[in-house]
C-alpha positions, 0 to 999 in steps of 0.5 A: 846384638845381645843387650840393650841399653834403654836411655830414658831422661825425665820430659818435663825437665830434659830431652835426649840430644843426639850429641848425648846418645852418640856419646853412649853409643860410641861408649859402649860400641852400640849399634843404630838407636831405635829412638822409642819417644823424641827427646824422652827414650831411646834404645841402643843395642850393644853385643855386651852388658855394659858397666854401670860405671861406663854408662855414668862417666858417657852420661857426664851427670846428665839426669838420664836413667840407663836400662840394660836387658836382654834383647830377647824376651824384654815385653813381661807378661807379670808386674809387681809393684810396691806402693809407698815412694813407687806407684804413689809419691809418699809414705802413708804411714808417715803420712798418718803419723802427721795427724798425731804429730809424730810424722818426723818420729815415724818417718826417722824409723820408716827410713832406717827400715828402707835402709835394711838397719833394722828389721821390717816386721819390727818397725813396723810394729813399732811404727803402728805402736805409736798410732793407737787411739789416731782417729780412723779419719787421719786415714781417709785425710791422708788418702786425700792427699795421696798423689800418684807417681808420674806414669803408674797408672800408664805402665799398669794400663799398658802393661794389662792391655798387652797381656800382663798380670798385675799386682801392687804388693805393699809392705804398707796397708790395705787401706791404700792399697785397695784405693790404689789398685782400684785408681790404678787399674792393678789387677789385684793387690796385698798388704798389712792390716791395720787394725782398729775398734771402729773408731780408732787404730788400736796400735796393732797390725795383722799378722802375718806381716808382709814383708820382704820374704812375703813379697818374694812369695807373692812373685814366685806364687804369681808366675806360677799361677799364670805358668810364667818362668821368672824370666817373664816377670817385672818387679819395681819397688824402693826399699830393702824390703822390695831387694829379694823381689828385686833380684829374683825377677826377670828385670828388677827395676829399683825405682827411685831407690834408697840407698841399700837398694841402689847399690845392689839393684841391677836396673835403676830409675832415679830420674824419669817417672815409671814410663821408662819401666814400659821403654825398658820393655820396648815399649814405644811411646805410641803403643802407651795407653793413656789412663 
């Protein structure tokens, strides 16, 4: 069979049923499940790519993600990643913009640029604008509070102990992602600068921005630095600026995704953490390296 249908639930809040499974099964005219982890993932091949629209009415609103991928050449050998709302769970230039009262501000324009209604590079530096004179401490306070995303320090670990390269690409700052990459095990990691005297931001950011055209880039540049085809690479993001990554890669997985994502994004996770990137690569959930 040509295709694989990966059926991954969230396990701390459902559990595949084998009525569910056969349900999708029957639905798409699948083979014999490979079951990946109890009640959490499941494979099912099938000769043909099903549609979205079959996989969601055999779902019937049960909150599980369905993966479909090639059969062939599912383990990737380069990951990239965005970081804000996808490796970790927040925004950190919102969350920032907390500490000079202006989060619900800068979030308002943070979502309007995920969204793709304005121009990234441009919201950026508006964004970064408003901050200027913010003691460089609402940095280390906000990074205090930065949670990771269930999964993403076992996705990397797994991902890197079995061969694969690496990298947090982040339309956000080095700052975090420096820190993040370091916790996380990412092998290497590429954002904004923001700038500051010292003390305090000065309301402006390095340039050249990162941004989606960057991030494409920094995939394409990548796979060619390993002598990788682009079929060998993953990428994983949320937010319009992530969708060329996204389309380019040999599996776009939209994680989460805002709402321009979602409606083009190939793949999707919209309930499970980031173990289910690893399910769709066949991982079982034996082989998951713990982190």
């Amino acid at each position: 069979m040509r295709q694989i249908v990966t059926l991954v639930a969230d396990r701390t809040a459902f559990s595949l049923t084998p009525a569910l499974i056969a349900r999708v099964r029957e639905a798409i005219a699948g083979g014999t499940p490979d079951m990946l982890s109890p009640g959490e993932a499941v494979d099912i091949p099938c000769d043909a790519a099903p549609s979205r629209t079959i996989l969601l009415a055999a779902l019937d609103g049960a909150p599980v993600d369905a993966i479909v991928a090639p059969a062939e050449g599912r383990r990737k050998r380069l990951l990239i990643a965005d970081m804000d709302s996808t490796i970790v769970t927040s925004e950190t230039l919102d969350e920032i913009a907390a500490y000079a009262g202006l989060k619900d501000q800068i979030a308002a324009i943070t979502m309007q640029s995920m969204n793709g209604e304005i121009d990234f590079s441009e919201a950026l530096r508006r964004r970064v604008a408003m901050l200027k004179g913010l003691s460089l401490d609402a940095l280390a306070k906000t990074w205090a509070r930065t949670e990771l995303t269930d999964g993403a320090a076992e996705l990397v670990a797994t991902m890197r102990a079995n061969g694969a390269v690496t990298a947090l690409v982040s339309g956000g700052f080095t700052y975090f992602t420096s820190r993040v990459a370091a916790r996380v095990g990412f092998d290497q990691h590429r954002a904004n600068v923001l700038l500051d005297d010292g003390v305090a931001l000065t309301g402006e950011v390095g340039e050249p921005i990162l941004d989606r055209d960057a991030k494409l880039a920094e995939l394409c540049e990548l796979a060619a630095m390993n002598g990788l085809a682009m079929a060998e690479t993953l990428a994983t993001g949320d937010g319009a600026n992530d969708l060329a990554m996204l389309r380019e890669a040999g599996l776009g997985i939209a994680f989460r995704a805002k709402p321009i994502v979602a409606a083009e994004a190939r793949a999707q996770v919209n309930h499970a953490g980031l173990r289910a990137l690893l399910f769709a690569q066949g991982y079982r959930a034996t082989e998951i390296v713990a982190a």
